[in-house]
C-alpha positions in Angstrom: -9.7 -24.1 28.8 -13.3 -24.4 30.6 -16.2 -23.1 28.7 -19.6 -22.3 30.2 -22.9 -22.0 28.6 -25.8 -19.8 29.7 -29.1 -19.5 27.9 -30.4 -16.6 29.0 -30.2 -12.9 30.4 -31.8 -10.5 33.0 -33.0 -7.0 32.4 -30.8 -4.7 34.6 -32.9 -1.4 35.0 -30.7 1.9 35.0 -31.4 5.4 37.5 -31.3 8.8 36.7 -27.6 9.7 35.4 -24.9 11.6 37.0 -23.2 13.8 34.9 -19.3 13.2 35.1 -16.2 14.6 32.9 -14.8 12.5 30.0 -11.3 13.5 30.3 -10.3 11.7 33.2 -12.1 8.5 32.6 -10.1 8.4 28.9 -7.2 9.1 30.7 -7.7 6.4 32.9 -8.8 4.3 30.8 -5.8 4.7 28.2 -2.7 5.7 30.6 -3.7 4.3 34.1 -5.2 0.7 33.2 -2.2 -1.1 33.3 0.1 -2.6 35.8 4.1 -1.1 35.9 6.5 -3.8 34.6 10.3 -4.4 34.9 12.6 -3.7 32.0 11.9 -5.1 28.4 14.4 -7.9 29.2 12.9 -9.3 32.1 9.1 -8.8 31.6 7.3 -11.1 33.7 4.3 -11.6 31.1 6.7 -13.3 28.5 6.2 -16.4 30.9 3.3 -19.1 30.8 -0.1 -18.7 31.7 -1.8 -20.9 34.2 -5.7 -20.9 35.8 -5.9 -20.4 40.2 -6.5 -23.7 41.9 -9.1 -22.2 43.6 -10.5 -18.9 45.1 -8.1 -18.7 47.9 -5.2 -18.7 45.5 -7.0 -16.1 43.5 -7.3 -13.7 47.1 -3.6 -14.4 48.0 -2.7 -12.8 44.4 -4.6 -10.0 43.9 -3.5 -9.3 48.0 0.2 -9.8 46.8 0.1 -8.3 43.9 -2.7 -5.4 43.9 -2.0 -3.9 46.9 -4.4 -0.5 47.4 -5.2 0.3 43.5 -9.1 -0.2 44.2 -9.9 3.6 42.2 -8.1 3.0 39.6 -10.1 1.1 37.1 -12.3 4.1 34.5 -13.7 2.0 32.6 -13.7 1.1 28.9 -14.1 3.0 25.2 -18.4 3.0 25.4 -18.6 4.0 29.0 -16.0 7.8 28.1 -18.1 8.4 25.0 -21.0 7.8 27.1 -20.2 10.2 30.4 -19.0 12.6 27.6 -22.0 13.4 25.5 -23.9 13.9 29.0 -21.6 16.2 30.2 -20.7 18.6 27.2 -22.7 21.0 25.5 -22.7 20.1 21.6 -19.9 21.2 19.9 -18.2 20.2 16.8 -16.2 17.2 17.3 -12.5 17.4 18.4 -9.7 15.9 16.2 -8.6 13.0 18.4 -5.5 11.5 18.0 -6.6 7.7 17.3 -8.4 4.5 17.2 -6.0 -5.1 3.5 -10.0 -5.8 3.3 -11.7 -3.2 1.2 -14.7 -2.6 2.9 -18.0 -3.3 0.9 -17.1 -5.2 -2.8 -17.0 -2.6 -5.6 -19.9 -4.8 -7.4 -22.5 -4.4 -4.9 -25.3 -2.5 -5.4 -25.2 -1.2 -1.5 -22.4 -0.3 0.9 -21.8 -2.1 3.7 -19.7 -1.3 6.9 -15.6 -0.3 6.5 -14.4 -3.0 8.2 -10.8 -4.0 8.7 -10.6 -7.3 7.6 -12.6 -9.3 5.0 -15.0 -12.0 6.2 -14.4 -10.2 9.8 -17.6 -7.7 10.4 -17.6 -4.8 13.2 -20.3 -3.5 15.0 -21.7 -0.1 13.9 -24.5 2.3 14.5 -26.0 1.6 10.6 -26.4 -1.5 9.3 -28.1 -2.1 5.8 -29.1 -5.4 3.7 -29.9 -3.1 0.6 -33.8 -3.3 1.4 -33.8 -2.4 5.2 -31.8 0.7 7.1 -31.2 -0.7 11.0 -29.9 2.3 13.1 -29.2 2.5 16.7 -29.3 6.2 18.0 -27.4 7.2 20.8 -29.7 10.9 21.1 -28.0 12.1 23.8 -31.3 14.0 24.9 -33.2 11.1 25.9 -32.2 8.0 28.1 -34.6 6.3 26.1 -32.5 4.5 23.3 -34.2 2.8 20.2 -32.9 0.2 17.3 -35.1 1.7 14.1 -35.5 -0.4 11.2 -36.5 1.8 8.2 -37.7 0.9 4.6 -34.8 1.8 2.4 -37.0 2.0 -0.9 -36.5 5.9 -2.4 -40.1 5.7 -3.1 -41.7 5.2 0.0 -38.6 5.2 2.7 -40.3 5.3 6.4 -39.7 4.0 9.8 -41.2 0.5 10.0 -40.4 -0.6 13.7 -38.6 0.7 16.7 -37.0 -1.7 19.2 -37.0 0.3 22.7 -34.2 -0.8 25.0 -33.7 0.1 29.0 -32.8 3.6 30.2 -29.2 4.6 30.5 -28.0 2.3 28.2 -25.4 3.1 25.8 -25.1 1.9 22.4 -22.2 0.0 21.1 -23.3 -1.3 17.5 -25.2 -4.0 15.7 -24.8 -6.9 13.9 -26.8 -8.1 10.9 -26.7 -11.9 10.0 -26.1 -13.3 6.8 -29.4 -14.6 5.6 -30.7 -11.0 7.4 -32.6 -12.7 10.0 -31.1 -12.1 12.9 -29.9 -8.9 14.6 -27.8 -8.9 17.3 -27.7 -5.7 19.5 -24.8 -4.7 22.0 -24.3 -2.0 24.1 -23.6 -0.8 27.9 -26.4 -0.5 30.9 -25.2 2.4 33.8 -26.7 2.3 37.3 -25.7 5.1 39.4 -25.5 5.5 42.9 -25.3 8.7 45.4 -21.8 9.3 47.1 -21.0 6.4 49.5 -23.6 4.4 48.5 -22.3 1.6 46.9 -24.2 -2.1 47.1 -22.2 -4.7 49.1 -21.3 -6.4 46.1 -20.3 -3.8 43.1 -19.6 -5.4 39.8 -18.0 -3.8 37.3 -17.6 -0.2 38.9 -16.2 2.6 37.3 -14.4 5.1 39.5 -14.7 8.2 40.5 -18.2 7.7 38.9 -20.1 5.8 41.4 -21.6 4.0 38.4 -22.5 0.0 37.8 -21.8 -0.9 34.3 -23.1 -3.8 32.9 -22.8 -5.4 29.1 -25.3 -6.6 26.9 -25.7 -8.5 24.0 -29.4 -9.2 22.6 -30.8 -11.0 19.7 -33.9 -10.5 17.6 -35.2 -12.3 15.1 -36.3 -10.0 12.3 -37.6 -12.5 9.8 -40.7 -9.8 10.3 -39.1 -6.5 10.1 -42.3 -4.8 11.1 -42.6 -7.2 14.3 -38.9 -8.0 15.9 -38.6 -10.5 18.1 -36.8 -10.9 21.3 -35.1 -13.9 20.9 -32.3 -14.0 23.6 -31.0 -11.4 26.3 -27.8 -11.6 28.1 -26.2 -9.3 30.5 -22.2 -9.3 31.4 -21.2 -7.8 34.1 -17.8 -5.6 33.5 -17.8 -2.5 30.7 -17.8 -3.3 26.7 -13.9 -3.3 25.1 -14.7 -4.7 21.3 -16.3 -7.5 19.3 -16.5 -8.9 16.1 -18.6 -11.1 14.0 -18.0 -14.1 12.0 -19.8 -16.1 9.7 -22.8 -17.0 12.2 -20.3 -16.4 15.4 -20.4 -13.1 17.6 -17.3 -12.9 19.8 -17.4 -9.9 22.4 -14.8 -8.8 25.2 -15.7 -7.0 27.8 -13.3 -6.1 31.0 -14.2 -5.3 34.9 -11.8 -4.3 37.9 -10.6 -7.3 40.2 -10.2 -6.1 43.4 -11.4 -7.4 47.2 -14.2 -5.3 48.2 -15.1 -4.3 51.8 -16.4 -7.5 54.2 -14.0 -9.6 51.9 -16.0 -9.8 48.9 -14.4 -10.7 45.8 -17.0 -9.9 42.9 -16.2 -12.6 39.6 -17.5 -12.2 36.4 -21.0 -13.1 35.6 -23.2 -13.9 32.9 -27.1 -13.4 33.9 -29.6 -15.7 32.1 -33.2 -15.2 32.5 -33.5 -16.3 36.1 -30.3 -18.2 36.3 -26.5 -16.6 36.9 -23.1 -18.3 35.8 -20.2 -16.9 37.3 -16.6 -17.6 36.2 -15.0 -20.0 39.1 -11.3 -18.6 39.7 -10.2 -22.2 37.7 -11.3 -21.1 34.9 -9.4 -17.6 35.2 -6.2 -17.4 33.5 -2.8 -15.5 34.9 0.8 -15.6 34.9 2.0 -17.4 37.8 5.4 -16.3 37.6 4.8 -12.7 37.2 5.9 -10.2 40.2 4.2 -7.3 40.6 4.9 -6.7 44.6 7.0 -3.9 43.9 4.8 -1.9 41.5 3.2 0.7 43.2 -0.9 1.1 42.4 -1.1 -2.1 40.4 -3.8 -3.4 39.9 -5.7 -6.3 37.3 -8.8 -6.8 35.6 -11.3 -9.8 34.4 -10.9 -9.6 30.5 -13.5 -12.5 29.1 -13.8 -13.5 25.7 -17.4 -14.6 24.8 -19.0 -16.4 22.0 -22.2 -16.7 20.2 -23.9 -18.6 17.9 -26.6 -15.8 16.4 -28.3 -18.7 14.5 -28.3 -20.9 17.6 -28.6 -18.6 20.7 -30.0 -20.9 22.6 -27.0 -22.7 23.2 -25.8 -19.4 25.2 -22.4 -18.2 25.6 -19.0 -19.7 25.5 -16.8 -17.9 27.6 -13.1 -17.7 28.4 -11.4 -15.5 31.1 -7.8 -14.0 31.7 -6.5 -11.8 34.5 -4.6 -8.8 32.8 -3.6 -5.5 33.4 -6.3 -3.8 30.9 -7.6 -3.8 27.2 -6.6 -0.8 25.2 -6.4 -2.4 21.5 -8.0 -5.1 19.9 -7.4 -7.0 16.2 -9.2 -9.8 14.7 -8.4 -12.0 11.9 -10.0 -15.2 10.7 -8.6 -17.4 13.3 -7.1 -15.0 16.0 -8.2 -12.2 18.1 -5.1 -10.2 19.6 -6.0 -8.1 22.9 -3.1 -5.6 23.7 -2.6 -2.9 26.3 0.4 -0.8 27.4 2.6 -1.1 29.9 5.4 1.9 31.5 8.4 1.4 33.4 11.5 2.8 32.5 9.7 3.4 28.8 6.6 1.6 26.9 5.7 -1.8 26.0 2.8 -3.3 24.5 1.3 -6.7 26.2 -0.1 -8.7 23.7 -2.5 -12.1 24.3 -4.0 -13.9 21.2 -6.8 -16.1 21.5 -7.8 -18.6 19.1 -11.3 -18.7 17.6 -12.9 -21.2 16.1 -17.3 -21.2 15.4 -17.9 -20.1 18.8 -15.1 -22.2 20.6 -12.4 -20.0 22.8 -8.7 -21.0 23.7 -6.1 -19.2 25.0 -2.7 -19.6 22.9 0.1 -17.1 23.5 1.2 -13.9 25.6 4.1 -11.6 24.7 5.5 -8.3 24.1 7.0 -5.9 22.2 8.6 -1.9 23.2 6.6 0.6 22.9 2.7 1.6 22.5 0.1 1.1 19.7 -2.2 3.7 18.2 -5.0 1.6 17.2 -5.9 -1.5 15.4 -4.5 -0.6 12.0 -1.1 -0.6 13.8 -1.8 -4.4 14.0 -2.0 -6.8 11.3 -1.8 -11.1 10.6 -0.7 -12.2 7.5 0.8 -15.5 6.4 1.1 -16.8 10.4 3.0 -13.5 11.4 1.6 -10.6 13.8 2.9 -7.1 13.1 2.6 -4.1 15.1 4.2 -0.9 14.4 4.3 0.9 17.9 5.6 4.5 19.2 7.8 4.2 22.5 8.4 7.7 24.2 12.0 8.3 25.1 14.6 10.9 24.9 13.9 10.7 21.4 11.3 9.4 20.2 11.2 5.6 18.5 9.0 4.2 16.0 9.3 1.0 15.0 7.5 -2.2 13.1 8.0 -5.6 14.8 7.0 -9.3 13.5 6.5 -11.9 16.1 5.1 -15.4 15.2 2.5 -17.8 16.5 4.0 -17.8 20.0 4.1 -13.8 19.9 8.1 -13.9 19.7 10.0 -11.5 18.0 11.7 -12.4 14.4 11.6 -8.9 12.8 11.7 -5.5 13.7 12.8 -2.2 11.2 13.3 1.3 13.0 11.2 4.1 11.3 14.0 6.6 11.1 13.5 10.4 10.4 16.9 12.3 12.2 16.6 13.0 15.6 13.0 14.4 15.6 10.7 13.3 18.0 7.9 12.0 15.7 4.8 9.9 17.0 2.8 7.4 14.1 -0.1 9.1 13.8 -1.5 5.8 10.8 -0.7 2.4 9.7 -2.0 0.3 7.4 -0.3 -3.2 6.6 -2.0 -4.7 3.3 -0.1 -7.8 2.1 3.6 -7.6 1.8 3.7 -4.0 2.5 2.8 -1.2 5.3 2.3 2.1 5.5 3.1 4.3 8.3 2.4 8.5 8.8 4.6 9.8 11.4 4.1 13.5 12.6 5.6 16.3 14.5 8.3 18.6 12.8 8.4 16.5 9.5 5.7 14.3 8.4 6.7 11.7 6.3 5.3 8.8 4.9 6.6 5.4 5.0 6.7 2.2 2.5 7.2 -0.8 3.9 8.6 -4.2 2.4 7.1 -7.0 4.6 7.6 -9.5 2.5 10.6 -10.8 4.7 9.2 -11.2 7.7 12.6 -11.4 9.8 13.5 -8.5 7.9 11.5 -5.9 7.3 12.8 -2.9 5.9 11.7 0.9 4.9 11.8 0.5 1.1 10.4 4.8 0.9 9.7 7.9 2.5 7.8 10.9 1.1 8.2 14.1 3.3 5.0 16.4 2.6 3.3 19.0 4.9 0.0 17.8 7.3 -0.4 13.8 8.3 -3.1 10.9 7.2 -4.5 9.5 10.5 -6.7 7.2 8.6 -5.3 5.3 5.4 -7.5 3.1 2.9 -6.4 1.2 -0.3 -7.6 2.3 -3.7 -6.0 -0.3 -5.2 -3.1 -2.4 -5.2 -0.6 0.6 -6.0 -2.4 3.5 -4.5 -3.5 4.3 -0.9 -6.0 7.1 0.1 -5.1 9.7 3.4 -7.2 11.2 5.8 -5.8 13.4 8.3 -4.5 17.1 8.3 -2.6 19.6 7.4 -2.5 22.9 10.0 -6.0 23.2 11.3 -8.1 22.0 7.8 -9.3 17.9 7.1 -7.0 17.2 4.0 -7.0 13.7 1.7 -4.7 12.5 -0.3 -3.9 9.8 -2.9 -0.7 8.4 -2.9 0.6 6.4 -5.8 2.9 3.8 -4.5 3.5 1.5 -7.5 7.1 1.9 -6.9 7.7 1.1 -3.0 11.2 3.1 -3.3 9.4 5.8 -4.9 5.8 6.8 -3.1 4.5 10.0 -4.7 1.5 12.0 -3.4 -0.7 12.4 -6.7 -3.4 15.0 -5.5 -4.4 16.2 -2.5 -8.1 18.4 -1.2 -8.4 20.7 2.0 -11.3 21.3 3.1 -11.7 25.3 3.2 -12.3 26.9 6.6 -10.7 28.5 9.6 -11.3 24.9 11.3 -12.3 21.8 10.3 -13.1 18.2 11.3 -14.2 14.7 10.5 -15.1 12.0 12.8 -13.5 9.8 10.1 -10.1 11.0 11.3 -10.7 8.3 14.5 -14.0 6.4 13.4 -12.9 4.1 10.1 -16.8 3.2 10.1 -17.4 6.9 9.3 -15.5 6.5 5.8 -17.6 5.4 3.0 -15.4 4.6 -0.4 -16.3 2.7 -3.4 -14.3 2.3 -6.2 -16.6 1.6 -9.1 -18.9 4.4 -8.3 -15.9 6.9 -8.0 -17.6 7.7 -4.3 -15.9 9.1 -1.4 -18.1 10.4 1.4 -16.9 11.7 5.1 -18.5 13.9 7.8 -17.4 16.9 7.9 -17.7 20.3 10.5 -16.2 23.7 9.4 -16.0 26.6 12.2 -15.7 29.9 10.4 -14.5 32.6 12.6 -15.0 36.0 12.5 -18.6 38.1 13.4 -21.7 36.6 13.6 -23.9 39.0 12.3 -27.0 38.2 12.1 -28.5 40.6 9.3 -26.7 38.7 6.6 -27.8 37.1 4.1 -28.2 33.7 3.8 -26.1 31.9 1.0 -28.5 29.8 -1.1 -27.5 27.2 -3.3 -24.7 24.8 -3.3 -22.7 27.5 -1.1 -24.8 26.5 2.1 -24.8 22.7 1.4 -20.6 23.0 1.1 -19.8 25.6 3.9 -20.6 28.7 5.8 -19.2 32.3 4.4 -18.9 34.2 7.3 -18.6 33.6 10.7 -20.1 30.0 11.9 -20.6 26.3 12.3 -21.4 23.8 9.8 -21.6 19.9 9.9 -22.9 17.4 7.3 -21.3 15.3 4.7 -19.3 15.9 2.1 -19.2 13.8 -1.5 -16.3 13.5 -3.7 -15.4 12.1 -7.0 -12.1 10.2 -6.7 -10.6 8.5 -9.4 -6.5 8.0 -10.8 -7.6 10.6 -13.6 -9.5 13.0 -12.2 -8.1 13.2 -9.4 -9.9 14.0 -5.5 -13.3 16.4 -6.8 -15.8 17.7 -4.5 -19.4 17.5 -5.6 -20.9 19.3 -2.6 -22.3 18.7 0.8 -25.6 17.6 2.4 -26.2 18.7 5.8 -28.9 17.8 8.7 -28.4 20.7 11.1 -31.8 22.9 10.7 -29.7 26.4 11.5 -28.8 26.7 7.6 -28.2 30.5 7.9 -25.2 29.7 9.3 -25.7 32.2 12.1 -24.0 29.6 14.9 -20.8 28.6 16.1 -22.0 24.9 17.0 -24.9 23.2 15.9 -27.0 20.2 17.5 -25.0 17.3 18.4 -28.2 14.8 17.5 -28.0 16.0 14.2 -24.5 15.6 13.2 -24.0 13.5 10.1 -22.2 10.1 11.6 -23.0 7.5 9.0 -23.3 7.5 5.1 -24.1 4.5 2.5 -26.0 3.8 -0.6 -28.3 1.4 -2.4 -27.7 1.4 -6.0 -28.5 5.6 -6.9 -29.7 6.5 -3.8 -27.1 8.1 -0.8 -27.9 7.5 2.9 -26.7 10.4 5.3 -27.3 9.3 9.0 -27.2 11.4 12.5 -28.9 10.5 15.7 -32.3 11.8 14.9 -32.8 11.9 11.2 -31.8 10.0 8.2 -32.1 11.7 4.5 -32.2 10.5 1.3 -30.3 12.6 -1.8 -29.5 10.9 -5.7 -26.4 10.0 -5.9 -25.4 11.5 -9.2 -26.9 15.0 -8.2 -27.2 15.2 -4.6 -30.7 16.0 -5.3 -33.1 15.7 -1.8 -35.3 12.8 -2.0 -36.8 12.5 1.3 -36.0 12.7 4.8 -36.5 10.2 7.7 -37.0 11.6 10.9 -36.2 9.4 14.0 -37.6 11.3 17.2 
């Protein structure tokens, strides 16, 4: 393993945007960023990983291998949601088929981000220390993008600062440190360029786009929150996959096309630094030297690098570690570990899987495997007790579902079939907490599956509960009861399952949300689900289409029917707040809403003012959207004040 340092990054200033489509560059991104393998038997990446001896060995592969797939690459997850909210009109958001810790601990007095794994944070749009809001808003009608940092006291809540960042950027998230000094923004910076001309050397190009991405990761220190400071900049060349932070430690992926460019360039990986660049030598650039790809038509590879960073100690730079792979599609993170995957067809799916130790900044490649078919997100992954699991859907005559264990090395010990007759069923959740998983699989039945992991080279389906609609998102109450959120026809529906006996899982209670359609970004975005136990609090956001005739000599609904939905035909987006407890059930206590046409009179509202975000300190609940942020009691939804951010 060779580790570089930089200590500094450059300012890469974006031009005016070109609109483009989303729905290619997720299709790309998802079904066409992999290379075609050979049969499960025979897959060339089960074999050992080596680094190039030098660039010349590095050409001679990608010339061997690659042959003519320069178009392919689209990109990554930040750079579709950021060609997609320039090139639709706002509409309410589309169900989407996606992406054990309990999120924030029932005994604080403030929420903190849903996060997958305890002691393992994500990066999110809100961030909150219980005195401070820190939002990044992507307001999709200015290339101008801002960090805010608002007073959180009920009394007085206002903007405080606003950090301004280049145009065209994209934001992926922040990270708050632990003492609250430090904030560490990341996102994606887009240059564009006219039809055919495209700089000698393009790095990180995303086709048929014409567009430069680049990656950046900045730190302030915000011991001052009316007075941030910059404290270090770096730019990455290549388009933002994931991150996570840990402890002090910031570890970020990001992925870029690797490819020979016209005049024989081969563009590397780079890390800019003030006025100094560091670019990944091919030695340092991992592959599989026994892999044979010279049959596979329009293969093609890309530079995946890890990259740490102390947030306390950014001075020290970056610590950086690179391997040559087909794509990144999912990522999971525990502790020790982080688990890259993508998938892979040829004669059916399989999931390639790379895990890459982690340890206070320090990066070292470990193991690469795989396993038959393809995973949803990272809830399909899980580590627990030196085991992996994946529960993955492989597309064949009939459809297969099925949960695999693989060790350390990322071989298989364990794999259970998820079994429902001979209907083609796709997982639509998983959750593995412990000893046990969970798994919603839909189509013509939807059932829900119990899991007993606690053997882990034989797993086995301990129960099954059939019930109409499916749970695309799944969160623990407790020990013996799991919540749903998903759907049932076209209407958001929860659930709470009781599954004290595994054998035995019964759905307790169930709410729809009424409506000719509705939606939740919480469906794909776990951040977007705010639960604590203690407070009996559930919150999602929520749009509701009502169709029928807009007519617009109605008259308003006043009261708590407009804060819950529309009554006739129209659009309505916000929040809705439950009460959720084992006696009372799943109650909901109304809605709070930031879209300013509250006649209901529209069958979309604006986009900037869609509810994404909700938290509280102590009695006060936080609802969040691109330009605003509002203030309501907790215990009667009563308007405090409102925050605006434009």
């Amino acid at each position: 393993m060779v580790q570089a340092e930089v200590k500094k990054k450059t300012r890469i200033y974006g031009t005016v945007a070109v609109l483009a489509a989303l729905v290619l560059v997720s299709m790309i991104f998802i079904f066409g960023s992999t290379p075609d393998l050979i049969p499960i038997d025979n897959l060339p990446f089960l074999s050992g990983m080596t680094t190039f001896a030098d660039e010349t060995a590095l050409r001679n592969y990608l010339i061997t291998n690659q042959k003519d797939a320069i178009t392919f690459y689209g990109g990554g997850p930040l750079d579709s949601q950021f060609f997609n909210e320039r090139s639709t009109a706002p509409t309410p958001a589309p169900m989407a088929p996606n992406d054990g810790s309990f999120g924030a601990a029932e005994s604080d007095s403030y929420s903190t981000t849903n996060v997958q794994v305890a002691g393992v944070d994500e990066a999110d749009l809100v961030k909150n220390d219980g005195e401070y809001l820190y939002v990044a808003s992507n307001d999709y009608s200015d290339d101008q993008k801002y960090i805010y940092i608002l007073k959180a006291d009920a009394q007085d809540p206002r903007v405080i600062s606003r950090i301004p960042l280049e145009n065209n950027t994209y934001l992926a998230g922040m990270y708050l440190s632990q003492d609250g000094g430090k904030l560490v923004v990341i996102g994606s910076e887009y240059q564009f360029y006219a039809l055919y001309d495209l700089p000698a050397r393009a790095e990180g190009m995303i086709y048929p786009y014409q567009t430069e991405v680049k990656t950046f990761l900045k730190v302030y220190d915000i011991s001052d929150k009316e007075d941030p400071n910059p404290e270090a900049n770096f730019t990455l060349t290549g388009s933002y996959f994931n991150s996570r932070m840990i402890g002090d430690y910031v570890y970020t992926v990001v992925s870029q096309p690797a490819q020979i460019l016209a005049n024989n360039i081969l563009p590397l990986p780079r890390i800019y630094a003030g006025t100094e660049v560091n670019e990944v030598a091919p030695s340092e650039i991992y592959y599989s030297d026994t892999a044979n790809y010279t049959d596979v038509a329009d293969n093609y590879f890309t530079y995946t690098t890890f990259f740490g960073l102390n947030v306390k100690d950014s001075g020290r730079g970056l610590t950086n570690m690179t391997i040559l792979m087909g794509g990144a599609s999912t990522m999971y993170v525990s502790l020790k570990n982080m688990y890259i995957t993508y998938p892979t067809w040829s004669n059916g799916q399989y999931t390639s899987i790379y895990r890459v130790s982690i340890n206070e900044g320090n990066l070292s490649f470990q193991a690469k495997g795989a396993v038959a078919g393809s995973v949803l997100n990272q809830y399909s992954m899980d580590e627990h007790n030196d085991y992996f699991r994946l529960a993955t859907t492989n597309w064949k005559d009939t459809t297969q579902n099925t949960v695999y264990v693989v060790n350390m090395n990322l071989t298989t010990v364990g794999s259970v079939e998820l079994k429902n007759a001979e209907i083609r069923e796709t997982i639509m959740s998983a959750r593995f907490i412990g000893n046990k998983a969970y798994i919603v699989t839909f189509e013509q039945k939807d059932p829900f599956f119990v899991l007993d992991m606690s053997d882990p080279t034989n797993p086995r389906v301990a129960g099954k509960l059939e019930i109409p609609g499916y749970s695309s998102y799944l969160h623990p109450y407790d020990e013996s009861h799991i919540i749903g959120l998903g759907m049932e026809n076209s209407a958001v529906k929860l659930s709470l399952f009781d599954v004290t006996n595994i054998n035995d899982p019964i759905e307790m209670t169930k709410y729809t949300v009424q409506g000719d359609y509705s939606s939740s970004d919480a469906l794909y975005e776990h951040k977007a689900f705010l639960f604590d136990k203690a407070k009996q609090l559930l919150v999602i956001p929520v749009s509701i289409t009502q169709y029928g005739v807009v007519d617009k000599d109605i008259t308003p609904p006043t009261g708590d029917e407009i804060s819950v939905a529309p009554l006739a035909g129209g659009y309505w987006q916000g929040a809705y707040v439950f009460r959720l407890s084992l006696e009372g059930g799943i109650e909901l206590r109304g809605g709070i809403t930031h879209q300013e046409n509250t006649n209901q009179l529209y069958y979309y509202g604006d986009y900037n003012l869609n509810v994404n975000r909700a938290l509280f300190i102590g009695n006060t609940l936080y609802t969040v959207s691109n330009a605003k942020v509002q203030l309501n009691k907790l215990d009667t939804l009563e308007l405090i004040a409102e925050v605006n951010l434009r």
